[in-house]
Steps between C-alpha positions, in 0.01 A plus 500: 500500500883441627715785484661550146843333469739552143714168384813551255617222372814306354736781409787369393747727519340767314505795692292738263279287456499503925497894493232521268279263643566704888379772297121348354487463890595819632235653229189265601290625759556216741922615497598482858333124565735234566715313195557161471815391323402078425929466370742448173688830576794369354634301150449589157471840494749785492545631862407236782765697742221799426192301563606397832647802605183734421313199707722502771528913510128545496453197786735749701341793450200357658250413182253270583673246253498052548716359297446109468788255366518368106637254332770668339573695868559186644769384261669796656395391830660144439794628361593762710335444810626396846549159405559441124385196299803491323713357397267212520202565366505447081153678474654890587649502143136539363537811632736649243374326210383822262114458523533480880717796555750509772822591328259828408463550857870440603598746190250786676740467795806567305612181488663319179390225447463198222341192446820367505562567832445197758253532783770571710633738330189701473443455916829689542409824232170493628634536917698730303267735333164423696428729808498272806174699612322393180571158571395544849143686349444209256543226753243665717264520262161258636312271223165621643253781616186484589208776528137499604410434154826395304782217531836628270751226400754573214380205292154414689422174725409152525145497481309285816851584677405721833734775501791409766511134344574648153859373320733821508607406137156473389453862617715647270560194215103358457338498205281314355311320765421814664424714140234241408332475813141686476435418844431844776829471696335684821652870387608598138834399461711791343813350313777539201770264381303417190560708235187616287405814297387688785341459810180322526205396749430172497241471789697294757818658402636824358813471339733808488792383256431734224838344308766805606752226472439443140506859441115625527355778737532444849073563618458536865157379623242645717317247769189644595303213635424210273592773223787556343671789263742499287707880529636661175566849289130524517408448832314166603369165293290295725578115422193304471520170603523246251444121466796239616706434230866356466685840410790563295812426660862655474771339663638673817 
């Protein structure tokens, strides 16, 4: 059996719900193995400045932390980054439409903002509010990890795709033709970006997006093998692997 590994997922911002989940992993008997953070630290919720700073605090003070690149980081990434898509590219003001998030995350940074406000305008109060060595974190950030037994991306992979020809945007924007593959992808692929109830086992895949973004608990997940947990108040829920099926999705 490979050593034991715990996943959090998309967290969004919410920084109890980050806190709490830490917690359900300091109490399991396994606290101390390494964490796996698979993205979506930022948008929606209340305190993205939070998020990233508890990451980036607990990276320094040596925990044996990955963090892997989401979606919703990456709009950061674009926006902020070395070389900035705009004021070209349209597609950044999906960003800070409401159900995606970003003006939250500019807000958590003391920045006022509106929807009013034109892209440009938001570039300059976000250089203005936004820690240059948060930018510099998120831009970092890689789109993959690999283990003995595991391959993390943020939103999975293209399936039949070896693993250094994969699409960077399909590792953190795929959906569908990966979620409705049944076929063994070589290692169980541990993922979030689609929202569901909670975290589930789906044989090929385990996927970690427990829905913190919508507002529900934020479940870490214990790898241990081809097994997986599911941490909470009451200790662990192993998540039997159930039959392919096209799940629920949220938009994120």
């Amino acid at each position: 059996m490979s050593d034991p590994i715990f996943v959090i997922g998309d967290i969004h911002g919410q920084i109890d719900q980050l806190d709490r989940a830490l917690d359900y992993i300091a109490q399991d008997d396994c606290a101390g193995a390494p964490v796996v953070f698979v993205g979506d630290y930022i948008d929606r919720g209340p305190d993205s400045r939070g998020v990233i700073q508890k990451l980036m605090n607990g990276q320094a003070a040596g925990r044996d932390w990955t963090f892997l690149l989401g979606n919703h980081d990456d709009y950061l990434r674009r926006f902020l980054g070395p070389n900035p898509d705009l004021p070209k590219d349209g597609s950044l003001t999906r960003w800070f439409l409401p159900q995606v998030g970003g003006l939250a995350a500019l807000e958590s940074y003391g920045a006022s903002v509106s929807s009013d406000d034109s892209n440009l305008r938001l570039l300059e109060k976000a250089r203005a509010a936004i820690p240059q060595e948060h930018v510099d974190w998120v831009t970092a950030l890689p789109r993959l990890y690999e283990t003995e037994a595991y391959i993390f991306a943020h939103a999975g992979i293209r399936p039949g795709v070896s693993l250094p020809d994969q699409d960077p945007e399909d590792l953190i924007w795929i959906r569908g033709d990966f979620l409705n593959d049944t076929r063994d992808h070589g290692k169980l692929v541990v993922h979030g970006h689609t929202a569901i109830e909670m975290p589930e086992h789906r044989g090929n895949r385990v996927n970690v997006d427990g829905g913190a973004g919508f507002g529900r608990p934020l479940y870490p997940v214990l790898l241990l093998g081809h097994e997986a947990f599911m941490l909470g108040p009451f200790g662990r829920t192993r998540l039997d692997p159930i039959p392919q099926a096209l799940p629920g999705i949220e938009l994120t």
